[in-house]
Wavefront OBJ file of the C-alpha trace (Angstrom):
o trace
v -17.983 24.838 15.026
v -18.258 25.060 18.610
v -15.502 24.969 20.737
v -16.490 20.786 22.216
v -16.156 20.278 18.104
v -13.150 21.958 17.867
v -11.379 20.193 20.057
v -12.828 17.098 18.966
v -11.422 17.714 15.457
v -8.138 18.396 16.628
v -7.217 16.058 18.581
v -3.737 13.576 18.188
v -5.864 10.995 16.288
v -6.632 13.113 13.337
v -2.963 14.658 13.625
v -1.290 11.545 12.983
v -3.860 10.062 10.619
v -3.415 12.839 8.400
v 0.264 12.944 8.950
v 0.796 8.857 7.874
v -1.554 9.958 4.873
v 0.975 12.145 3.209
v 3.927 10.432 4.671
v 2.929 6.892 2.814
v 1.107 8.635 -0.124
v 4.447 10.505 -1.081
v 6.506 6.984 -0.621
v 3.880 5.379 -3.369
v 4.008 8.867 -5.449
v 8.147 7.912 -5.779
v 7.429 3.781 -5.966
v 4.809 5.013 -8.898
v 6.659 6.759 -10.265
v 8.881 4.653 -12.101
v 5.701 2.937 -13.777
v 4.042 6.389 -15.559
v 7.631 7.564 -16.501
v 8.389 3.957 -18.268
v 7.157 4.830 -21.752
v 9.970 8.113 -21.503
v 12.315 6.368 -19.871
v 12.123 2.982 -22.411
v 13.072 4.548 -25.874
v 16.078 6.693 -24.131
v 17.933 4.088 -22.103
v 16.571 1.453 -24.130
v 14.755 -1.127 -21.463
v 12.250 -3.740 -22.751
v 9.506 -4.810 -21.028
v 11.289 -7.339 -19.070
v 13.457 -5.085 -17.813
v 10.873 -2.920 -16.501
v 9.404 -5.561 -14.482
v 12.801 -6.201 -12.946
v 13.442 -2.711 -12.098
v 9.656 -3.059 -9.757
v 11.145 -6.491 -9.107
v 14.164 -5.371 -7.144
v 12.380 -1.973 -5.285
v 10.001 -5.080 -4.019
v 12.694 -7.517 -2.901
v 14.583 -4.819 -0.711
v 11.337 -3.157 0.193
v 9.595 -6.009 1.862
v 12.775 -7.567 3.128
v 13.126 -3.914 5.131
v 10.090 -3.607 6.146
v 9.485 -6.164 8.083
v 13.031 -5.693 9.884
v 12.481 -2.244 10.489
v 9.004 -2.776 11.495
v 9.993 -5.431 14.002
v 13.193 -3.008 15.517
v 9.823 0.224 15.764
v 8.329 -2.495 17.923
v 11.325 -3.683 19.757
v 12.571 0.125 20.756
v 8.632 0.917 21.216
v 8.943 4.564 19.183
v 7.956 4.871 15.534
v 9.477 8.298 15.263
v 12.753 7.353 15.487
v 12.985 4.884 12.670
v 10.291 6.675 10.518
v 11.991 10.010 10.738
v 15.454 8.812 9.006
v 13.943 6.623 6.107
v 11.783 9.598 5.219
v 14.584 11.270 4.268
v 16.431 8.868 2.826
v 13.520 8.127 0.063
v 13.296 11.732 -1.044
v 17.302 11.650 -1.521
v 16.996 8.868 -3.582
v 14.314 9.792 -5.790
v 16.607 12.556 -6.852
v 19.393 10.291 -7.580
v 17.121 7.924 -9.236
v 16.722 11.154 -11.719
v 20.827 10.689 -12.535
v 20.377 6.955 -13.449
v 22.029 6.753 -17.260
v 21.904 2.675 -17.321
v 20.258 -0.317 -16.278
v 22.881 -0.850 -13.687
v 22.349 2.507 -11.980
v 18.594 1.993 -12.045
v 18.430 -1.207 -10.794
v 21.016 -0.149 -7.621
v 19.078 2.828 -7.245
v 15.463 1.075 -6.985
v 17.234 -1.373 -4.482
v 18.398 1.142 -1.873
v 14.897 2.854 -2.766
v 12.841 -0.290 -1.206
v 14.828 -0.527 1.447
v 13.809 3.391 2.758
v 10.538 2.793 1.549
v 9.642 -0.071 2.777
v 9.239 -0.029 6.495
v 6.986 3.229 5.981
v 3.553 1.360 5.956
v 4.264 -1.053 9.059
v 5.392 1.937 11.305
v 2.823 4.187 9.989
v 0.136 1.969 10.530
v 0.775 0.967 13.968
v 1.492 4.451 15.234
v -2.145 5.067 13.728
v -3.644 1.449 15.778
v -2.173 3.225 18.741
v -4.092 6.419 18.716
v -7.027 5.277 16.677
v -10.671 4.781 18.552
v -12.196 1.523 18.467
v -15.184 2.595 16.354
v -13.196 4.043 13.480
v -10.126 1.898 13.223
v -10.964 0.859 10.588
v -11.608 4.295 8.759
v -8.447 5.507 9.929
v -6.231 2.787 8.972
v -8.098 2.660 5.248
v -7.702 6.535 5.194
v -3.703 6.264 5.783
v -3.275 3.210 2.714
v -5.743 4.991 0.267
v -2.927 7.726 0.208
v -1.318 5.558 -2.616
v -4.653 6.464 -4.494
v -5.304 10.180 -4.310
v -1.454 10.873 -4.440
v 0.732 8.166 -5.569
v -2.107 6.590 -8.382
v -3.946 10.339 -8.966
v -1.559 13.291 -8.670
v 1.235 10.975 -9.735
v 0.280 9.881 -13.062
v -0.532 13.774 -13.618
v 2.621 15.642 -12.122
v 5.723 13.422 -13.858
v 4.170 12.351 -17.118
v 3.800 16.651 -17.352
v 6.760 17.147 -16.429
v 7.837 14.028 -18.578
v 7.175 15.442 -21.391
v 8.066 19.332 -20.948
v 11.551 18.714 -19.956
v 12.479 15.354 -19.225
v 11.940 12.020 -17.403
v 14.894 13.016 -14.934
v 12.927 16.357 -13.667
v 9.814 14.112 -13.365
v 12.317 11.838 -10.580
v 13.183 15.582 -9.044
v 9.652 16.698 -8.709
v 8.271 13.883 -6.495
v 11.417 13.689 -4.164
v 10.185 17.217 -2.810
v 7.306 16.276 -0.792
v 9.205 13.654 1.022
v 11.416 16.381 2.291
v 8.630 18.402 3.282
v 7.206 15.639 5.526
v 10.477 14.949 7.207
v 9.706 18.321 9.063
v 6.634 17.848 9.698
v 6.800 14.450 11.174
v 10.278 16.145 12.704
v 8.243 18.804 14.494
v 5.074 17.425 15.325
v 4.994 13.296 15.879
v 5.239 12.018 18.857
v 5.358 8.359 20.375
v 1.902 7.052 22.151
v 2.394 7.783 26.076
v 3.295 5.198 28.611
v -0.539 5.518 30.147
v -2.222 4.681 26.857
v 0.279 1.825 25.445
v -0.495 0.575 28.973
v -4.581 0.918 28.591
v -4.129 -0.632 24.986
v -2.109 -3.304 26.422
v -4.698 -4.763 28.628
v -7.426 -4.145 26.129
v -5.877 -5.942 24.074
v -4.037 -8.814 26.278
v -7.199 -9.502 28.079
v -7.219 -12.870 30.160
v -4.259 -14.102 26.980
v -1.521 -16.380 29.159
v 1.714 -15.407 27.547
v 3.042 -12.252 25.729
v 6.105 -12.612 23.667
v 7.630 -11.856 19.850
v 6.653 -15.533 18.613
v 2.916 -14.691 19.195
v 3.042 -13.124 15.517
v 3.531 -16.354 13.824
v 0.935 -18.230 16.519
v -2.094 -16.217 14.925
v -4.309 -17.780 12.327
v -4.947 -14.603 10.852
v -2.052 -13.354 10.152
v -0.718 -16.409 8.274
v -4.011 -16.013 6.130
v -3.264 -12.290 5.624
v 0.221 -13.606 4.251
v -1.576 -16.045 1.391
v -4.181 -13.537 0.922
v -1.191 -10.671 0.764
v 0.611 -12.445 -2.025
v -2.541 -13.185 -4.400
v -3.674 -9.157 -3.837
v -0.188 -8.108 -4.252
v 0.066 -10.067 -7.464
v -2.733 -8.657 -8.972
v -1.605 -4.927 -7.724
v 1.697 -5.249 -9.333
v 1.112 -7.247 -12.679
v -1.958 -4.407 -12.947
v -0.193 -1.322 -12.296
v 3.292 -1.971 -13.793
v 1.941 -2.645 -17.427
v -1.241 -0.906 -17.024
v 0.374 2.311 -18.317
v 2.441 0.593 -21.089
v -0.897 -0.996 -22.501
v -2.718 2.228 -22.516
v 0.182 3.511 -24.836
v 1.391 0.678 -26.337
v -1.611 -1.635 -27.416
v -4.390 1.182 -27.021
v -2.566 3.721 -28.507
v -3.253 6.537 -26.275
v -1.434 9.848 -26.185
v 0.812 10.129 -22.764
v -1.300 12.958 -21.419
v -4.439 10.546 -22.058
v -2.877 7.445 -20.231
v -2.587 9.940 -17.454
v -5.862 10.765 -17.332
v -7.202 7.424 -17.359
v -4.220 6.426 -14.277
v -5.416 9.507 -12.310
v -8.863 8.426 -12.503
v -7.792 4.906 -11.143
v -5.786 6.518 -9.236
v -8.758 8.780 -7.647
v -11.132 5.211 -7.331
v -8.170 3.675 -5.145
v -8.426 6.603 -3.078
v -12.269 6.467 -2.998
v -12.552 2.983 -2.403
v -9.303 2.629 -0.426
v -10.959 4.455 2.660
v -14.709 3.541 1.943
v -13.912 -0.320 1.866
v -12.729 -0.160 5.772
v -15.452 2.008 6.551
v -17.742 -0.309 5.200
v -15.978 -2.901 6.959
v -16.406 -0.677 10.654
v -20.688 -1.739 9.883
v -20.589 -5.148 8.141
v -16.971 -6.946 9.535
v -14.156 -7.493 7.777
v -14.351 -10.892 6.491
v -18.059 -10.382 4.256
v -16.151 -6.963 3.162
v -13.287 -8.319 1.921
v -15.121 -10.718 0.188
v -16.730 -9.038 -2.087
v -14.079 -6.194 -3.018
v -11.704 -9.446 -3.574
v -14.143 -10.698 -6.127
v -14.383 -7.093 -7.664
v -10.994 -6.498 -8.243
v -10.559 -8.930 -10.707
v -12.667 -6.525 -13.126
v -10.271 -3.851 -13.449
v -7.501 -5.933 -15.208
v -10.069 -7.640 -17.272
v -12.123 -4.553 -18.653
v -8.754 -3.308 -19.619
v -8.141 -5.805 -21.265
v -11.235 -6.030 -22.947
v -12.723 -3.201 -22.967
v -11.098 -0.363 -25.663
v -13.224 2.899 -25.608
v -12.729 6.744 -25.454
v -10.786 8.814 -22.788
v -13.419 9.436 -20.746
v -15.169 6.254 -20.519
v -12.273 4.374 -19.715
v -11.930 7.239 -16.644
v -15.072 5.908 -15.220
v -14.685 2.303 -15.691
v -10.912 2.621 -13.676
v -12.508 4.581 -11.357
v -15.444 1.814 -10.839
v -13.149 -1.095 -10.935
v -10.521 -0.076 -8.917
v -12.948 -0.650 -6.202
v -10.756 -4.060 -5.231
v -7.999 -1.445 -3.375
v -10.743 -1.531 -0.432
v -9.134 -4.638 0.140
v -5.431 -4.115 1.234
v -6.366 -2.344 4.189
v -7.995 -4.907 5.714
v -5.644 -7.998 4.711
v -2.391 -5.969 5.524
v -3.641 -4.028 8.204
v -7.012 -4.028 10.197
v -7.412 -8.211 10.248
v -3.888 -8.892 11.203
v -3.476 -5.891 13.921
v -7.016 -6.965 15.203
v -5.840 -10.451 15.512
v -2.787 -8.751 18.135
v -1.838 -6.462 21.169
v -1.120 -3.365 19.389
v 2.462 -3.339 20.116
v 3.455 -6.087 17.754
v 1.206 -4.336 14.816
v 4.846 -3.270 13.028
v 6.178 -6.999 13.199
v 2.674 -8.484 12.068
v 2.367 -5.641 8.866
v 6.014 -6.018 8.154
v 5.163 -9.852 7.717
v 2.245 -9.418 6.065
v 4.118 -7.110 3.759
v 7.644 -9.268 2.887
v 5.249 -12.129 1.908
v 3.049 -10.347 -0.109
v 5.856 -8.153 -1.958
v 8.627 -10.760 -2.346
v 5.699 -12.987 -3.926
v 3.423 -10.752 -6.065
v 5.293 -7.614 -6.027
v 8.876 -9.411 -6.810
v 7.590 -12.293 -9.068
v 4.635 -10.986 -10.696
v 6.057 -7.940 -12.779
v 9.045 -10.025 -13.917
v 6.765 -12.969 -15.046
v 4.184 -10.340 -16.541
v 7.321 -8.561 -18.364
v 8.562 -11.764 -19.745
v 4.818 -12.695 -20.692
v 4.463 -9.540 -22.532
v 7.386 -9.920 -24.569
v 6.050 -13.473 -25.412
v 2.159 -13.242 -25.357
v 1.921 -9.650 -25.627
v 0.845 -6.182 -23.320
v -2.472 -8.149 -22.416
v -1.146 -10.899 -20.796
v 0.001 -9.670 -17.400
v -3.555 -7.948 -16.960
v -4.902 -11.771 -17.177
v -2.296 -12.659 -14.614
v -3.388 -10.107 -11.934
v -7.313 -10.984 -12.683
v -6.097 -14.761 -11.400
v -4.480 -13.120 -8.517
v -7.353 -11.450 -7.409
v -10.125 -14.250 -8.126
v -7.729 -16.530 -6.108
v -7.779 -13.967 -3.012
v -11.418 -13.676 -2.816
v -11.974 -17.475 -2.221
v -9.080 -17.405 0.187
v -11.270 -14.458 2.206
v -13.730 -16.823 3.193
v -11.263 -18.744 5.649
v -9.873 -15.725 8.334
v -11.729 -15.521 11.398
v -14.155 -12.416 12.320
v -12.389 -9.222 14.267
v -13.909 -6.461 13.610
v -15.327 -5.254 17.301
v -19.102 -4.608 15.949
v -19.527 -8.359 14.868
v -17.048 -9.679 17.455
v -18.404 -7.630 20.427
v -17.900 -9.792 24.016
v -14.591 -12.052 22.565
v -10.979 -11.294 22.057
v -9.136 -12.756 19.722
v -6.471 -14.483 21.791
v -2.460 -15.124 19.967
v -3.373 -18.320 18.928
v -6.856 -17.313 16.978
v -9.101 -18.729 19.154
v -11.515 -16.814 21.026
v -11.867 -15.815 24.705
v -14.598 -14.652 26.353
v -14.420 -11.118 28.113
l 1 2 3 4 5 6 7 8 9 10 11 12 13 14 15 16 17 18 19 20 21 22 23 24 25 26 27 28 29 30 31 32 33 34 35 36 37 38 39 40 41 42 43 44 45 46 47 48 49 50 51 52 53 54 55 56 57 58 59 60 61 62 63 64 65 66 67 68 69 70 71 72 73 74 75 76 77 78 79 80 81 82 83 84 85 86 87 88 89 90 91 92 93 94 95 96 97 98 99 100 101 102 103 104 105 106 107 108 109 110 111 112 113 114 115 116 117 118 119 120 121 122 123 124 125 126 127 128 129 130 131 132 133 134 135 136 137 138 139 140 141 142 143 144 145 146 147 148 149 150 151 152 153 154 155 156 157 158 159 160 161 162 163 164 165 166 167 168 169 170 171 172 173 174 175 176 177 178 179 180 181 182 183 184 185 186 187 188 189 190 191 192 193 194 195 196 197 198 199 200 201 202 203 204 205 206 207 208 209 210 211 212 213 214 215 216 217 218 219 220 221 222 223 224 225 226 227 228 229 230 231 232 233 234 235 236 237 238 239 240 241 242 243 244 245 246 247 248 249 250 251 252 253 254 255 256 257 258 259 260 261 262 263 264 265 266 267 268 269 270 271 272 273 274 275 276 277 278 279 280 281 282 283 284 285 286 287 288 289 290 291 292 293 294 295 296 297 298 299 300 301 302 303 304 305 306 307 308 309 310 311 312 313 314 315 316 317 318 319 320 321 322 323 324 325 326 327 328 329 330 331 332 333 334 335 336 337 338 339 340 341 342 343 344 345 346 347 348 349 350 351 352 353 354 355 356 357 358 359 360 361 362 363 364 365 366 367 368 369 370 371 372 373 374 375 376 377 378 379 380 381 382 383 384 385 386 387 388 389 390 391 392 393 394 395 396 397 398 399 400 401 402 403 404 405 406 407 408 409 410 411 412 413 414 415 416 417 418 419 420 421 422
């Protein structure tokens, strides 16, 4: 690698890519982590079904309520290191509290204060990402950041606490992924820093080009991000009635072993990765509108060949791997469309919102009416749920407007949605 390379490679823009990666993968390993240690947790404290859909119910509630408060006070103070820093810790405290819950009380309190320290992570992370990122791969970067909850918190997840699940205990699997969080407290400690004056500045008039008025309100002016917010709460509906019984169907109507629902999770887990980061690259040739689209329509598959669809170990590894392929989509409905549609300081406020409305609809209401549907319909009925979520967000794709720069090229897309000439 010669030395142009070098310095190419590591430059701020990687740094903090990379560092947002692990930061918001370890937040969805602990958020996860709830959902693979369910079938140990169950028999011991005695939860039904309907209780584990309010325990996601609440984490949801506080988490999108906080982050788009928190992401709105990183924009208002301008630094993302100085709210990110002390939620990071607080998350890896309370996953190791969460490990001490004895009762549906303590759980339920603990998952609470756990949403609210989770959830501003994504909003900060992803604008302190829009303001280092190049225009060619911004939409790489910010998939590479959200398909964290794939590799770690849906792959190594599934793999590390339902081990350590069942060699010691459900409470050592809460221990184990509060660790990491610590780790990147440090790290983010020692070596983020807040964009410089110069290139907030540069952004700023990149960004605000010929656009008459700058102020907070402009988030709720933009077309786009009011259609991220429907399309937000369809997606997140089919995320969380999917992945909150997913693992309880494996064991419970399949009849898999634990270690085998792991193995199938992981291998989701590893496709939401995959397609988490390929979708937006995709997106960075084709736009984002035709993209998410068609990984919109495909994510109603995964739900439905579980549903359907009751093989061996390892062919049910490949068809979660193939069908998980409708993750390419929440980096472009929470993230790329609605920061594309703004001047990059007012990315935190415009996630955050994206965020509340998506998790206070589909993560809050959908495992609690999938919980209460399994109890009454049975284990396959919230996997028919998020398959209508999904279907109902690809028809709603059709109606945002263009932003990717490649199909975009010589207009801005001004507060209000229109478009300006440059």
């Amino acid at each position: 690698m010669g030395d142009e390379q070098r310095k190419s490679f590591y430059r701020y823009e990687n740094g903090v890519v990379l560092m947002m990666f692990f930061t918001f993968g370890f937040v969805f390993m602990e958020r996860l982590s709830v959902v693979y240690l369910f079938p140990f947790i169950a028999p011991d404290l005695k939860f039904n079904n309907a209780q584990l859909g309010m325990i996601v119910s609440v984490l949801a509630i506080c988490w999108s309520l906080s982050g788009f408060v928190f992401g709105s006070v990183s924009d208002l103070l301008g630094s993302r290191k100085k709210v990110l820093l002390p939620i990071t810790l607080a998350f890896s405290v309370l996953s190791f509290l969460t490990g001490l819950a004895r009762n549906f009380g303590s759980m339920l309190l603990l998952r609470g204060l756990m949403g609210v320290s989770e959830g501003p992570v994504l909003p900060i992370a992803q604008a302190a990402v829009v303001a280092e990122s190049s225009e060619h791969r911004r939409g790489f970067n910010l998939g590479f950041v959200q398909s964290s909850l794939g590799l770690i918190g849906s792959t190594v997840t599934p793999l590390v606490v339902t081990a350590a699940a069942t060699r010691y205990s459900w409470h050592v699997g809460f221990y184990f992924v509060g660790i990491p969080g610590l780790v990147m407290f440090f790290v983010l400690l020692k070596w983020m820093r807040d964009p410089g004056k110069r290139l907030v500045q540069s952004q700023l008039q990149t960004h605000e080009h010929r656009l008459r008025r700058e102020d907070y309100p402009v988030v709720f002016k933009s077309r786009n991000v009011w259609i991220a917010m429907v399309i937000s709460a369809f997606m997140m509906t089919w995320l969380f009635a999917f992945s909150t019984f997913a693992p309880t169907y494996l064991t419970g109507h399949d009849k898999f072993s634990p270690d085998a629902m792991g193995l199938i999770m992981a291998a989701m887990g590893l496709g939401t990765f995959f397609w988490g980061f390929m979708g937006p690259y995709i997106s960075d040739k084709w736009g984002r509108k035709p993209t998410l689209i068609l990984f919109s329509f495909i994510a109603t598959l995964a739900p439905i060949c579980l549903a359907l669809i009751h093989a061996s170990v390892a062919t049910m590894m490949v068809i979660g791997f193939l069908t998980t392929a409708g993750q390419a989509c929440f980096p472009l409905f929470m993230v790329v469309v609605p920061g594309e549609s703004l001047a990059p300081k007012y990315v935190g406020t415009a996630v955050g919102l994206t965020q509340l409305v998506g998790e206070f609809i589909g993560g809050t209401a959908a495992p609690s009416i999938g919980g209460i549907a399994a109890d009454h319909f049975g284990l396959a009925a919230p996997l028919w749920i998020a398959a209508g979520g999904a279907l109902v967000s690809g028809f709603i794709a059709f109606a945002p407007r263009e932003t990717s720069p490649i199909r975009t090229r010589r207009t801005v897309v001004t507060d209000g949605g229109s478009t300006t000439s440059v």
